[in-house]
N, C-alpha and C positions, 0 to 999 in steps of 0.2 A: 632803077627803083623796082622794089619784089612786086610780083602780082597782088592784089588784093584775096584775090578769093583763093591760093594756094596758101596764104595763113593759116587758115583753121580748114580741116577736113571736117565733113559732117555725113553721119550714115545713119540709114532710120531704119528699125527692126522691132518688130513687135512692142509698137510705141512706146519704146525708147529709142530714144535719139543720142548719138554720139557725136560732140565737138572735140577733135585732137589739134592743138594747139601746134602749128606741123610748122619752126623753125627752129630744126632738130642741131642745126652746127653753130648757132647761137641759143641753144638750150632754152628757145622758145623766146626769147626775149621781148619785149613787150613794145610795139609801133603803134606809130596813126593805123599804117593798114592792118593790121593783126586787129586793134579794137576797132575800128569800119567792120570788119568780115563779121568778129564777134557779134558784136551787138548786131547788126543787120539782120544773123541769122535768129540771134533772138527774138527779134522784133518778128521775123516771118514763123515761126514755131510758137510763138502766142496764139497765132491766128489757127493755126494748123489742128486739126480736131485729130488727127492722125499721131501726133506727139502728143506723149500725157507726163515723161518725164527726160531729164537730159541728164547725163553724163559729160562733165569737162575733163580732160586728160591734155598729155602732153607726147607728144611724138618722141624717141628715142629717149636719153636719159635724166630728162628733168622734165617738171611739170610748168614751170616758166621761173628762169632766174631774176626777173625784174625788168627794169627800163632796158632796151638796148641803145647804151648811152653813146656807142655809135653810129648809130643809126638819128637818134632824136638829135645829136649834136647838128646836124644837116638837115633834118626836114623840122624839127621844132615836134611838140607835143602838148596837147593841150587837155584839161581835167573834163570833155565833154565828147561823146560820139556824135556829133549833128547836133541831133537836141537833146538828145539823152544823157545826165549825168552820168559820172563815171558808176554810181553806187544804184545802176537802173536795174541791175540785175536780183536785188534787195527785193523788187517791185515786178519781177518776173512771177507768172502770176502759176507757174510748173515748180515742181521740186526740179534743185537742182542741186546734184552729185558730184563732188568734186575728187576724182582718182587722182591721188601726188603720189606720182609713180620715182618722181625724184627730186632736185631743186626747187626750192618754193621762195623765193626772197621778194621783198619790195611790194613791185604792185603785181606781183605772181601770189604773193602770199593776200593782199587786197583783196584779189582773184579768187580763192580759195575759201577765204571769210565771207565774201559774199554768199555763197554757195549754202546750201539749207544742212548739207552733210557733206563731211571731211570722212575718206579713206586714205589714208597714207601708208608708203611703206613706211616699215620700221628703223631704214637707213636713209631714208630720206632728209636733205638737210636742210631747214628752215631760217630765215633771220629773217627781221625788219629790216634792216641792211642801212634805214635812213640817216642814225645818229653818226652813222661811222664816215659818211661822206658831206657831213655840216648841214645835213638838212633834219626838219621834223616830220612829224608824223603824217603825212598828207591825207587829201581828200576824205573827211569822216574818219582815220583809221582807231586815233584816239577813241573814238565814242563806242566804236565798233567791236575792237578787241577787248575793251573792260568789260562791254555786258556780255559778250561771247563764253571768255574768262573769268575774271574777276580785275578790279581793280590795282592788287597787286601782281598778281601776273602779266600786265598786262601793263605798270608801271617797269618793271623789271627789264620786260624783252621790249622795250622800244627806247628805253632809255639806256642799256648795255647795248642792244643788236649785236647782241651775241649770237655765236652759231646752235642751236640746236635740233636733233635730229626726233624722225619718228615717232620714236618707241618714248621720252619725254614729252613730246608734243601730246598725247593721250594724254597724259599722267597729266598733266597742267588743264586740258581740257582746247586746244587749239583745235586737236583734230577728236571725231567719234571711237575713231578705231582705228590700230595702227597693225600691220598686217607685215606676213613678208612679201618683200617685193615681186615676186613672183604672181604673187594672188591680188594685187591691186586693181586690178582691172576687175577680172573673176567676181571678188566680192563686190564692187561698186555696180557691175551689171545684176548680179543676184540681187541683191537690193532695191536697184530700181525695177526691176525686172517685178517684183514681187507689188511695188505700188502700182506701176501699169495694171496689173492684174487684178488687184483685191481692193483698192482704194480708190472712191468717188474722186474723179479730177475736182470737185466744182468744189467738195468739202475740202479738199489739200489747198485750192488759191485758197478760199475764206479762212481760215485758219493762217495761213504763211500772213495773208494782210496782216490778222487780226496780233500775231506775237511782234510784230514791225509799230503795229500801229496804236495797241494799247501799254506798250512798255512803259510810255513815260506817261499814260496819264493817271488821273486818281482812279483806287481800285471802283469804288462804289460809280465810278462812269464808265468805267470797263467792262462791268458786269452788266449794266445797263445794256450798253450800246450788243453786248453779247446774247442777253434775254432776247433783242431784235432780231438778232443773224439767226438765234437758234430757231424763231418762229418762223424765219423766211426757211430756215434749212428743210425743216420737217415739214412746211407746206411741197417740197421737191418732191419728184418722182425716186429717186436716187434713196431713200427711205424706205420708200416700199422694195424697192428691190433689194436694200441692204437686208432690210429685214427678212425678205422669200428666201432670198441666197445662203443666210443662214438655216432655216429651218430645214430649206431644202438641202442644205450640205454641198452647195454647189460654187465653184464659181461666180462671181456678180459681174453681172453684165452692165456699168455704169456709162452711164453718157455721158461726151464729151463735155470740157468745159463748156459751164455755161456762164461766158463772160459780163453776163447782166447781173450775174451775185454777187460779183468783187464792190466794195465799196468805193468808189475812183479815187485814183491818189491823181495830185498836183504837185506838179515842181514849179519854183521860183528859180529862173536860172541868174545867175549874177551876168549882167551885163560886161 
C-alpha cells in the first residue's frame, strides 16, 4: 500500500502554497490515501495564517485521470475524507488555483471544478468519463457543472463524456484560461501570486462563501444578508489599509484571515 503523505507534495512560498498531486505513473489517479493527504492538508492551511492562497497541480503529465480503478478495486473508496465531504473544498475558506497541466477526467475533473480558478493547457484532455463506464454523474457533479457552465454545456459533456481538450474547455467556460502547456504552472503562480499580495485574505473567504452560498437563494435575501457582511466588512481594519495602500501607491499589507468573518457552513453527512 502507497505512503499517505507521498500523494500530494506541498511547498509554501511567499503565501502561496503549492499541492502536486505526485502519482505520476498512474497520471495521479485518485485513492483513499491521495484524498486523506489532500484534504488533511487542507484542513491544516485553513488554519495557517502563513497560507493566503493554494495552487493544485499534478506531478508529470496529467493533472489527475480519475478514479484509480486499480487501486479502489482493493481498498474500496468512499464519497467522504473522515468527515469531510467529498465537495469540502467548495467550503475552503482560501482561493484555490487549479493548474491542468494535463489529464483531467472523472473525479480529477471534480477536482478541478471545485477549484475557485481553472488554468489549463491548451492540449490538455478533459471528459466526465462517467456515462462511458455505466455510471452517472456523482457526488454534486450535476449541480456543479451547470452553474459553473451552463445547463447545456453541461447536459452535453456528461451525458456524451466525450473527450475534449483545453483550448474548447475555455470556449465552453470549464476552465478561465487555457494556456500552452508550458506556461501552466507560470501563470497559475502569477495569479496567485498576485492575490497573496494585493487582496484582503478575509474579503476573498467572505465573498467565495457568499457566491456558494447565495446562488440558490431569493435575490432580495441575498442582498440582505450582503447589506450585513458589507457592514461587518467596512467596520475591519483591512479597509483602512485598502484604502491608505491606495492613496499611498503602495503595496497593502493585509492581515491574515480572519476566520470569525466567514459565516459558518454545516454539513449533513448521510449516514
Amino acid at each position: 500500500m502507497e505512503s499517505t503523505e507521498d500523494t500530494v507534495l506541498y511547498e509554501l512560498a511567499d503565501g502561496v502554497a503549492t499541492l502536486t498531486l505526485n502519482r505520476p505513473d498512474r497520471l495521479n489517479g485518485w485513492t483513499p490515501a491521495l484524498q486523506e493527504r489532500l484534504y488533511g492538508l487542507l484542513d491544516t492551511m485553513a488554519e495557517d495564517p502563513e497560507v493566503r492562497v493554494v495552487i493544485i497541480t499534478g506531478a508529470g503529465r496529467a493533472f489527475s485521470a480519475g478514479a484509480d480503478m486499480e487501486v479502489l478495486s482493493v481498498e474500496g473508496a468512499g464519497t467522504e475524507a473522515g468527515s469531510r465531504p467529498l465537495l469540502a473544498p467548495m467550503w475552503f475558506p482560501k482561493p484555490i488555483v487549479a493548474a491542468i497541466n494535463g489529464p483531467c477526467a472523472g473525479i480529477g475533473l471534480q477536482l478541478a471544478l471545485m477549484c475557485d480558478m481553472r488554468i489549463a493547457s491548451e492540449t490538455a484532455k478533459f471528459t466526465t468519463a462517467f456515462a462511458r463506464r455505466g455510471l452517472i454523474a456523482e457526488h454534486g457533479l450535476s449541480w456543479l457543472f451547470a452553474r459553473l457552465t451552463s445547463l447545456a454545456v453541461a447536459s452535453e459533456l456528461l451525458m456524451s463524456a466525450r473527450v475534449f481538450r483545453g483550448d474548447e474547455a475555455e470556449r465552453l467556460g470549464v476552465v478561465n484560461r487555457a494556456v500552452p502547456a508550458d506556461r501552466v504552472l507560470e501563470e497559475a503562480r502569477a495569479y496567485a501570486q498576485d492575490l497573496a499580495d494585493n487582496v484582503s485574505p478575509t474579503a476573498m473567504a467572505v465573498i467565495k462563501w457568499q457566491m456558494y452560498n447565495h446562488y440558490d437563494r431569493p435575490l432580495i435575501e441575498s442582498m440582505d444578508h450582503s447589506d450585513e457582511l458589507m457592514q461587518q466588512s467596512a467596520a475591519r481594519p483591512d479597509l483602512a489599509e485598502g484604502v491608505a495602500s491606495f492613496v499611498e501607491r503602495r503595496k497593502p499589507q493585509f492581515a491574515p484571515l480572519d476566520p470569525t468573518a466567514v459565516p459558518p457552513v454545516t454539513f449533513t453527512a448521510k449516514s
